[in-house]
N, C-alpha and C positions, 0 to 999 in steps of 0.2 A: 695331584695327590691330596685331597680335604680329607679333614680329620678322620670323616666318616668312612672312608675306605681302608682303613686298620681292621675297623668291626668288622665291615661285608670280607675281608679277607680271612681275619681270624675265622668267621663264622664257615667259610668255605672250606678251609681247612679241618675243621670238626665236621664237619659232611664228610670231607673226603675221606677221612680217618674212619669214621664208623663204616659207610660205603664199603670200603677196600680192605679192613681191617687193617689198617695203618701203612699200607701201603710201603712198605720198608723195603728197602733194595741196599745193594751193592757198590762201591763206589765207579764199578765201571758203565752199571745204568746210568747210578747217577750223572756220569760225566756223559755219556749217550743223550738224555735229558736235558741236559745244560748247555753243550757245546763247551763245557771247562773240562780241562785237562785232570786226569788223577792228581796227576801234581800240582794245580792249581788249587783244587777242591783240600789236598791236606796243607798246603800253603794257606787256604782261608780259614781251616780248623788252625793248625797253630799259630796265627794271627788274631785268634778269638774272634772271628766276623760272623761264625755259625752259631748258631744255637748246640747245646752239649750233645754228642754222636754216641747213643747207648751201640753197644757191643752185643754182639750173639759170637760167645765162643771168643775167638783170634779175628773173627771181622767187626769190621766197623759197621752199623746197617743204619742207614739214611732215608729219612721221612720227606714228606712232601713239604714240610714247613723252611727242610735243609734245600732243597729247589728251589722254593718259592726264594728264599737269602741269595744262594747265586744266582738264581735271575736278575733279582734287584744289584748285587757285586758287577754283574756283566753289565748292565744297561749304565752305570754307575761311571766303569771303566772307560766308556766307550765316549762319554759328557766328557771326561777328562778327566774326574777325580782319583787321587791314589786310593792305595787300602791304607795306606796312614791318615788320609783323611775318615777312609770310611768307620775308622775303628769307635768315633765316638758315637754314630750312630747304630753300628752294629755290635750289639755285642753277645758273647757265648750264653751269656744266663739271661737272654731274652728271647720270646719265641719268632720274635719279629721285629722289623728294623723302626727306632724310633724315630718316627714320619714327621713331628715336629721339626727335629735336631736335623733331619735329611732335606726337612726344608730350607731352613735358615742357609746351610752347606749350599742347595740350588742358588738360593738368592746372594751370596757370593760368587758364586761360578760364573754368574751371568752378569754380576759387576765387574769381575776380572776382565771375562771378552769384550764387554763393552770399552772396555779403559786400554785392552789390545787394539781393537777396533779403531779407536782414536789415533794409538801411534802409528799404525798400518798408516790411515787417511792421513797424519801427518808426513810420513814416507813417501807417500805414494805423491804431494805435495809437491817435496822436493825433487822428487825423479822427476816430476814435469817440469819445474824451474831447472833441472839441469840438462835436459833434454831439450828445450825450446830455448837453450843463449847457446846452444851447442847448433841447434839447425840456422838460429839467426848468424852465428859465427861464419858456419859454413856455408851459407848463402852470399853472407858480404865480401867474402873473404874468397872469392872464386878462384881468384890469382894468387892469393897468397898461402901461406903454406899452412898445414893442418898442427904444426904443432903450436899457431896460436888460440884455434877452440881448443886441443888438448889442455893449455893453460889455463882457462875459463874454468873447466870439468875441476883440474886439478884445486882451483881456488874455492868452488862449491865445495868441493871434496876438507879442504883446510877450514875452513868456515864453521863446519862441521863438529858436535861435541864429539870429543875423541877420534876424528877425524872417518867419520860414519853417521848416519842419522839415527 
């Protein structure tokens, strides 16, 4: 996502718009379109994630700009981020999500996993240290009874902050 692709999208969207004569729909195209639920779609209207939803009459009628936001909200959803996260990128009185602020938000996301990633490989660590004095147990120990590797496991186990890895 470089800076430049805000423009080329803006720029797409006024295509589309003049093209289609604003292409305006429904909320049940909309969500045909999106793969989001009506009730997601009024869940991200009052959450302020969409840009503002002009009205014809008692309906709501939604542009391609309102597409283009839940595309970005799904794909968004999907990384992990909440829509508490996403609110400060997205907001109602913008026509588009701000790519800056969506960045910075990425470059977190991707510290997070990585510092997950760590404890995983540290977990993962341990299981092998308690899985290999549990097979050396049970190998030495052919005569003797199993609840002396059980007490090995259990001491890995006590070792343990809060008694888990």
């Amino acid at each position: 996502m470089g800076t430049g692709s805000g423009a080329l999208q803006f720029c797409w969207l006024v295509f589309r718009h003049i093209l289609h004569g604003g292409d305006q729909v429904l909320i049940g195209e909309l969500a045909r379109r999106t793969g989001a639920s009506p009730k997601a779609i009024r869940l991200y209207e009052a959450r302020k994630l969409l840009p503002r939803v002009p009205r014809k009459g008692a309906y709501r009628v939604y542009g391609e700009e309102h597409v283009q936001q839940i595309q970005v909200i799904r794909q968004a959803q999907v990384l992990g981020f909440t829509l508490t996260e996403l609110g400060s990128a997205l907001k109602a009185d913008q026509v588009e999500p701000d790519w800056e602020t969506l960045l910075q938000q990425l470059d977190r996301k991707k510290t997070a996993i990585r510092n997950t990633i760590r404890q995983l490989e540290q977990l993962e660590l341990q299981v092998d240290r308690i899985g290999a004095d549990i097979r050396l147990c049970l190998a030495e120990s052919a005569n003797t009874s199993q609840a002396l590797c059980e007490g090995v496991a259990r001491t890995h186990m006590e070792n343990m902050p809060n008694g888990h890895p």
